[in-house]
C-alpha positions as CSV (number, residue, x, y, z in Angstrom):
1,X,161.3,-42.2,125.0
2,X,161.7,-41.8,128.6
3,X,158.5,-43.4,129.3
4,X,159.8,-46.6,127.9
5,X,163.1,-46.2,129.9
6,X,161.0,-45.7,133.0
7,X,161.0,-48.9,135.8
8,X,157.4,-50.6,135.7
9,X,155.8,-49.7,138.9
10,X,155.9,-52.5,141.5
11,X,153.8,-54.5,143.9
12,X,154.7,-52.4,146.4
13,X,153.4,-49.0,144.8
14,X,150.7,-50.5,143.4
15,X,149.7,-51.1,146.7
16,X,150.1,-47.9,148.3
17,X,148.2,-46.3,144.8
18,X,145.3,-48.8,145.6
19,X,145.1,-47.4,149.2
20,X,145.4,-44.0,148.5
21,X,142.7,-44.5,145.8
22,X,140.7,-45.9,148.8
23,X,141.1,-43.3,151.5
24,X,140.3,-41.0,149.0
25,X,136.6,-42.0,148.3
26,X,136.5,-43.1,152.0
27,X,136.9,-39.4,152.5
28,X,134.5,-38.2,149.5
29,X,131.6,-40.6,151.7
30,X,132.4,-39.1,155.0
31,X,132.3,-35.6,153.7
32,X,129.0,-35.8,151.5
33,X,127.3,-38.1,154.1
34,X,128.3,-36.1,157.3
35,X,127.7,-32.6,155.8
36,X,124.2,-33.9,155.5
37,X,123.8,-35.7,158.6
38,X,124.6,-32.8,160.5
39,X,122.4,-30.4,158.0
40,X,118.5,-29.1,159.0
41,X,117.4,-30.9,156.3
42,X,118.8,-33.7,157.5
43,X,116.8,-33.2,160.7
44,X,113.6,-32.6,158.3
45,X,113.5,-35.6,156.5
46,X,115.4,-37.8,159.1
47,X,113.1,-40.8,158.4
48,X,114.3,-41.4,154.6
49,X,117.9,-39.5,154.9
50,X,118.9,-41.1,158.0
51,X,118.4,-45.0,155.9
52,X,120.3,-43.2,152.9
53,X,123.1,-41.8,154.8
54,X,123.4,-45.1,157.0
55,X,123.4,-47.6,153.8
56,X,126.2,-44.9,152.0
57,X,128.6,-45.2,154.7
58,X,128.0,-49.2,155.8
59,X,127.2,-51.0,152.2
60,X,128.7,-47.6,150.2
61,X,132.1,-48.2,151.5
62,X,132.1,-52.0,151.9
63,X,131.2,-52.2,148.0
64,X,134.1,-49.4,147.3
65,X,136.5,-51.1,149.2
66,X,135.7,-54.5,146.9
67,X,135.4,-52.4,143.9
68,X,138.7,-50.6,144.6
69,X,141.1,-53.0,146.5
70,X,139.9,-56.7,146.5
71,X,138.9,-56.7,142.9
72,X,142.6,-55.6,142.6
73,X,144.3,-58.2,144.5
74,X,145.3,-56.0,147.5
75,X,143.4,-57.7,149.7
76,X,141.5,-61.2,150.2
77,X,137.9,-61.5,150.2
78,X,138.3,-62.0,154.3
79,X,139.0,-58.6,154.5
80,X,135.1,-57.5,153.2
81,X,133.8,-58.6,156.9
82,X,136.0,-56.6,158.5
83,X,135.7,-53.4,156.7
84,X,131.8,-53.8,157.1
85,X,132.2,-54.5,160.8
86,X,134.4,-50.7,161.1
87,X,132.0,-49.2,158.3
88,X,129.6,-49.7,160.7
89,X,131.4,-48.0,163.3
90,X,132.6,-45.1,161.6
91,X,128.4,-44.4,160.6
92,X,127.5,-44.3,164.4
93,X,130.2,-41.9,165.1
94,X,129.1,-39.9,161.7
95,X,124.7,-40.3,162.5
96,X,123.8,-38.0,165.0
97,X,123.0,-39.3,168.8
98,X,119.5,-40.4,168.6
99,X,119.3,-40.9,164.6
100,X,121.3,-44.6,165.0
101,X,119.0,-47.3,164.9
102,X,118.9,-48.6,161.8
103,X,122.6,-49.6,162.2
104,X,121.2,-52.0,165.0
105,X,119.8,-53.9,162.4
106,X,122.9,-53.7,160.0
107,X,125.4,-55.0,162.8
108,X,122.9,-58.5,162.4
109,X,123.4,-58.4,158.9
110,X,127.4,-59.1,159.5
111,X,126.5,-62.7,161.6
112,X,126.1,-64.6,158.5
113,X,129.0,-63.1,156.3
114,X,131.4,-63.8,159.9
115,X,130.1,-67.6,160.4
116,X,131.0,-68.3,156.1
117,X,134.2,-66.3,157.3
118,X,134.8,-69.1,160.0
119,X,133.4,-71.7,158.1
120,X,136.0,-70.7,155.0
121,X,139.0,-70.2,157.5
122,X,138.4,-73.9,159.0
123,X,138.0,-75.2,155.3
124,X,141.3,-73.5,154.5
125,X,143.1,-74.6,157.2
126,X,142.3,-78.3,156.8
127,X,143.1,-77.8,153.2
128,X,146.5,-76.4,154.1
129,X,147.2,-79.0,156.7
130,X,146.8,-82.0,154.0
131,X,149.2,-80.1,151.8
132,X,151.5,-79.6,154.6
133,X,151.9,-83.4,155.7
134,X,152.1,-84.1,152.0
135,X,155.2,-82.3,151.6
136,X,156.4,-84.0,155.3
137,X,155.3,-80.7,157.4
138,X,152.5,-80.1,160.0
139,X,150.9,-77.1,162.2
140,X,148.7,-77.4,164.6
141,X,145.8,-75.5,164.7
142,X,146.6,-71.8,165.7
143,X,149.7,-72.1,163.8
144,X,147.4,-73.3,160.9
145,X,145.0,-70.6,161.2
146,X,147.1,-67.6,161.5
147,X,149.3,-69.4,158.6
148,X,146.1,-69.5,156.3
149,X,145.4,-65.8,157.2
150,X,148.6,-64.2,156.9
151,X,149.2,-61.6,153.8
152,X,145.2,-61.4,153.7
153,X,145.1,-59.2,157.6
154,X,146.8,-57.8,159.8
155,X,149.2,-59.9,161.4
156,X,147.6,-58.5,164.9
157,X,144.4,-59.0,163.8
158,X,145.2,-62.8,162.6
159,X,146.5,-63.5,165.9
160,X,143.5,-62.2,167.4
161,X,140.8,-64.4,165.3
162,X,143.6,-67.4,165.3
163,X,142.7,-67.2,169.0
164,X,138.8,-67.0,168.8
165,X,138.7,-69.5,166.6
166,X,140.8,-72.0,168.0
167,X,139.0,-71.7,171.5
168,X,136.1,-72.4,169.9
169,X,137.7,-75.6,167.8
170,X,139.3,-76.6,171.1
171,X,135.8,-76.4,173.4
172,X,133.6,-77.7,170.9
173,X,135.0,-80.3,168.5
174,X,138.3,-81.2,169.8
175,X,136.8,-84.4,172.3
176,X,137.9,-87.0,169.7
177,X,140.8,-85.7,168.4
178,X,144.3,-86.8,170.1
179,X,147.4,-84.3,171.5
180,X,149.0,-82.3,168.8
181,X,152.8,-84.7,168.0
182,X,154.3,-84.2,164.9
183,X,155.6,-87.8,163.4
184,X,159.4,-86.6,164.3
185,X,158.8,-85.3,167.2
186,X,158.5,-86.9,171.1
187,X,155.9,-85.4,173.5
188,X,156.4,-84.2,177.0
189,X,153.1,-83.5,179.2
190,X,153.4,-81.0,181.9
191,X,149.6,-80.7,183.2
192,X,148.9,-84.1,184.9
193,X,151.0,-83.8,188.2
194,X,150.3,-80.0,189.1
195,X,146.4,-80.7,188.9
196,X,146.3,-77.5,186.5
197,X,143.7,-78.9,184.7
198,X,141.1,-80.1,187.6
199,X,141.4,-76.3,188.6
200,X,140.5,-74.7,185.1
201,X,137.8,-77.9,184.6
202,X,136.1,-76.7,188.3
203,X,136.0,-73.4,187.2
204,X,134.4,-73.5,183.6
205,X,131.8,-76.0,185.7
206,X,131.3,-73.5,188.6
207,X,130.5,-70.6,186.0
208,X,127.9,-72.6,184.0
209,X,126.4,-73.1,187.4
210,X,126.6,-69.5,188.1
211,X,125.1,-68.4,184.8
212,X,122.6,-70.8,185.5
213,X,121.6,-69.7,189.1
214,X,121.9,-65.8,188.4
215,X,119.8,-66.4,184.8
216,X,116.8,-68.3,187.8
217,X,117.1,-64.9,189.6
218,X,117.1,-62.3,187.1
219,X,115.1,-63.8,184.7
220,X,111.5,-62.8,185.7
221,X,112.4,-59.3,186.7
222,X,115.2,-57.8,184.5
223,X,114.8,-60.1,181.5
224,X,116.8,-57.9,179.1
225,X,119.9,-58.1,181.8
226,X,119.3,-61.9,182.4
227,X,119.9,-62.2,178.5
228,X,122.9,-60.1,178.4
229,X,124.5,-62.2,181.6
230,X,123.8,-65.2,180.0
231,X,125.7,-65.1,176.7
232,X,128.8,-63.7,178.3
233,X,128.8,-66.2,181.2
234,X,128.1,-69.1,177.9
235,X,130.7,-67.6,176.5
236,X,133.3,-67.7,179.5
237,X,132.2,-71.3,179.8
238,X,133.1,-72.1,176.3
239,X,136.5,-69.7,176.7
240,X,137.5,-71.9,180.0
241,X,136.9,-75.3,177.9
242,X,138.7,-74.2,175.0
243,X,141.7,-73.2,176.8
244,X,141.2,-76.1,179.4
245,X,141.5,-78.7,176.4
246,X,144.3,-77.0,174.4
247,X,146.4,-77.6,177.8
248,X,145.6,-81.4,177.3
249,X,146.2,-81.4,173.2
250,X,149.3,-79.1,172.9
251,X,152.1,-80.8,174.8
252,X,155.7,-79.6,175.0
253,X,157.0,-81.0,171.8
254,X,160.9,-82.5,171.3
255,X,162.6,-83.5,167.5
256,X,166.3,-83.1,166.6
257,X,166.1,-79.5,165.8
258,X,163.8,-78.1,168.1
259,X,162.2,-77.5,171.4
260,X,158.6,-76.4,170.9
261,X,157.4,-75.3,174.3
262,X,153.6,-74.8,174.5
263,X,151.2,-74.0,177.5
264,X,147.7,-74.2,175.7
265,X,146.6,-70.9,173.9
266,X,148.7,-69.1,176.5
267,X,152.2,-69.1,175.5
268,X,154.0,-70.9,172.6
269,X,157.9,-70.9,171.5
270,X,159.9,-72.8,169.1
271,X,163.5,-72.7,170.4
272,X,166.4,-74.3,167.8
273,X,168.7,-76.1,169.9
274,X,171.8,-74.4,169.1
275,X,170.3,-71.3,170.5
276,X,169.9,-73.3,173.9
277,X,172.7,-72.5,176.4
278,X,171.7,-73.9,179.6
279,X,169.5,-76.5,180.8
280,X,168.6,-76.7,184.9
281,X,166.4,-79.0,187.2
282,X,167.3,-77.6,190.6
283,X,164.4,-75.8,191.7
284,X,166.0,-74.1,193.9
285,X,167.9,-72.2,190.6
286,X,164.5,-71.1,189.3
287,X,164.2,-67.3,190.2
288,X,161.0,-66.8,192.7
289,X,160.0,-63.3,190.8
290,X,158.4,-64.1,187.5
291,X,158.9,-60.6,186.7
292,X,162.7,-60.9,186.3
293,X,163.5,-59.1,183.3
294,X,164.1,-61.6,180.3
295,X,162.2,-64.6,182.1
296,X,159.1,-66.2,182.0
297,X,157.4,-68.6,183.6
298,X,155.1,-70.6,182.3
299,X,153.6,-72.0,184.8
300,X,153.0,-71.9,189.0
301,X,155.8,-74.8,190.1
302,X,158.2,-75.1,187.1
303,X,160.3,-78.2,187.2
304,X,163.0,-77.5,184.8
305,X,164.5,-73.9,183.3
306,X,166.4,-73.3,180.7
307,X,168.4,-70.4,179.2
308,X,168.9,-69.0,175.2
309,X,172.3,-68.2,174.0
310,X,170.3,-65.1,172.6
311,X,166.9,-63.7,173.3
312,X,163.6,-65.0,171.1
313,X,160.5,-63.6,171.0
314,X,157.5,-65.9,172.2
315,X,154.1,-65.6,171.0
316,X,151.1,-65.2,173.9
317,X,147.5,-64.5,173.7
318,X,146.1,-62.1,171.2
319,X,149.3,-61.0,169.8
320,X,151.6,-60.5,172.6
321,X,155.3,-61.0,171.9
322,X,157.7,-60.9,174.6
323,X,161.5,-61.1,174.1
324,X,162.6,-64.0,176.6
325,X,165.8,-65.3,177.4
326,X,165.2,-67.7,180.5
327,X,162.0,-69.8,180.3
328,X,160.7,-72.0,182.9
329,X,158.4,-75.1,182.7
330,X,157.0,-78.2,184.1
331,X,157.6,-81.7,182.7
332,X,155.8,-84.4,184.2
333,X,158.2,-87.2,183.2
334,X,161.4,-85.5,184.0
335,X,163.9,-88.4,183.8
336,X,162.5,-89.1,180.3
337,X,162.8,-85.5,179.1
338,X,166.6,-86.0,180.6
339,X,167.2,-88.7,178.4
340,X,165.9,-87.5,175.5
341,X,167.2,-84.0,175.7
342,X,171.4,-83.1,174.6
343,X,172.4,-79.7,174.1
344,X,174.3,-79.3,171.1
């Protein structure tokens, strides 16, 4: 009788059973696996146990962790790429120094399941954007991607691949597309008078010449270095362009409501106007110390500041929040933003 008087469990229990049920056989592999990776016999028959031990704790636990919590809705199937990615991890730190090759070749392996991951993300994203201006909405593309991701990851670790992915949107298939404006909303550019972007545009050029040069010096020599150099100078290219163009195609953004304040993939707010208190265009008024507690700057020679009736939290980089309450900014056309802008 009491059974039937008893609450059904819900989502949130469920949840926590499906992780426990997780971490328990996570546990049962690191125990069986690393009593014999540290065993003599281990050490014996190294050459088959060492492949047996490394597929148990990389493939084992990837296929558990689909078995047990995506098959049960407690995760998306997003989530497989990363748990192969730490799987693969947690086996080096399990395999004996000197017994960890084979999990050189299984890190390859996750290349193609991370570009379908990509691939799927930019699919849903688009989808979500035509639903979006459907019902009279739109995001750009961060918003977009960490809005597609969310409930599926962390929400650190969406913020983290919303920021990958969109430098690599923004540097390599961004050169036809126009600035980020919402229908409802007027645009305000703040790059084109402090020659902001002819700096970051010199410097992405002067590092492919760089790469370039030290690749024609190390190459013959230290060919294994000159590899390594290159891809991380390509990829600090790429990273300059992609944050270069998402300067240009994520302007400050004005509707009725809102004051969305952007500076590229660097810092990004959306104030209400009724939570706006103060606006000021005497630069003389804007505090010289950008480490002021409660202020930011976003950039070098801000033109206009304003101040919150109460703090908000902006988003930067990777994740970082900071809790603001003065911001300043540039606007290039001042006297328009003037007209345009009425606190309420």
């Amino acid at each position: 009788m009491n059974a039937f008087l008893a609450p059904a469990p819900g989502p949130s229990s469920r949840s926590v059973r499906t992780a426990v049920r997780f971490a328990l056989v996570a546990l049962l592999f690191y125990a069986i696996d690393g009593t014999i990776a540290h065993s003599q016999l281990f050490l014996d028959r190294v050459e088959v146990l060492g492949p047996v031990v490394a597929v148990d704790l990389t493939f084992g636990l990837t296929l558990a962790w689909w078995l047990i919590v995506v098959r049960a809705k407690r995760a998306s199937m997003r989530s497989v790429v990363a748990v192969f990615v730490l799987a693969i991890a947690g086996a080096a730190i399990t395999l004996p120094a000197g017994h960890r090759d084979v999990l050189r070749d299984f890190r390859y392996l996750a290349i193609p399941f991370e570009l379908a991951l990509v691939a799927g993300i930019v699919v849903a994203v688009r989808r979500a954007s035509r639903q979006l201006a459907a019902e009279g909405a739109t995001l750009d593309v961060p918003e977009g991607i960490r809005a597609v991701l969310a409930g599926s990851i962390p929400a650190r670790v969406a913020d983290v691949v919303a920021m990958e992915i969109a430098i690599l949107y923004y540097a390599l298939v961004s050169w036809r597309r126009p600035p980020f404006v919402p229908a409802n909303a007027v645009a305000f550019t703040s790059h084109r008078k402090s020659g902001f972007l002819g700096i970051l545009y010199t410097a992405a050029g002067l590092s492919v010449v760089e790469v370039l040069i030290v690749d024609l010096v190390l190459r013959a020599r230290h060919p294994l270095l000159a590899n390594v150099l290159l891809a991380i100078g390509v990829f600090g290219a790429i990273w300059l362009l992609g944050f270069t163009r998402a300067v240009q195609l994520r302007p400050i953004l004005l509707d009725r409501e809102t004051l969305g304040l952007r500076m590229g993939l660097q810092w990004a707010i959306d104030i209400p106007r009724s939570n706006i208190l103060l606006v000021e265009f005497d630069r003389a008024r804007i505090p010289a110390d950008k480490r002021t507690p409660g202020y930011l700057r976003l950039v070098t020679q801000p033109t206009v500041i304003i101040t919150l009736r109460e703090q908000q939290l902006v988003r930067g980089p990777y994740g970082v929040r900071r809790s603001v309450q003065r911001i300043a900014f540039a606007i290039d056309d001042v006297k328009n933003f003037r007209q345009h802008f009425t606190i309420e």
